[in-house]
Steps between C-alpha positions, in 0.01 A plus 500: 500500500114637485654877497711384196237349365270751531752837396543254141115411447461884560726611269359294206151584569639905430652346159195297408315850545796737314638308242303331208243612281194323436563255234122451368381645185369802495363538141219263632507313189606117627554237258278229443485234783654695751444706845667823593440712801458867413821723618358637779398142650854435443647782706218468783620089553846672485437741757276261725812198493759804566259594817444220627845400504625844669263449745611115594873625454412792804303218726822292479722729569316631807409172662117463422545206228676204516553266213414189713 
């Protein structure tokens, strides 16, 4: 079940990194009242979340994580 687990967890973190495009503005002009991350801090959380899970995905799947 951890192999299955793990092949699936892997295969999102490659579409968290791929797909998507940084939503934040990048004009840099935000409205009055509110917070925006700059489009690069966008796309390096992105990146970091897509990593991290690739790299729990491969653990799984090779035996060195468990879930409990």
């Amino acid at each position: 079940m951890e192999k299955i687990a793990g092949a699936a967890i892997f295969l999102v973190g490659l579409l968290i990194m791929f797909s998507g495009r940084p939503t934040a503005a990048k004009n840099g002009s935000p409205t009055a009242g509110t917070f925006r991350l700059p489009s690069w801090a966008d796309r390096a959380i992105q990146w970091g979340i897509g990593i991290l899970s690739v790299w729990f995905g491969v653990q799984l799947f090779f035996g060195e994580a468990h879930f409990f």
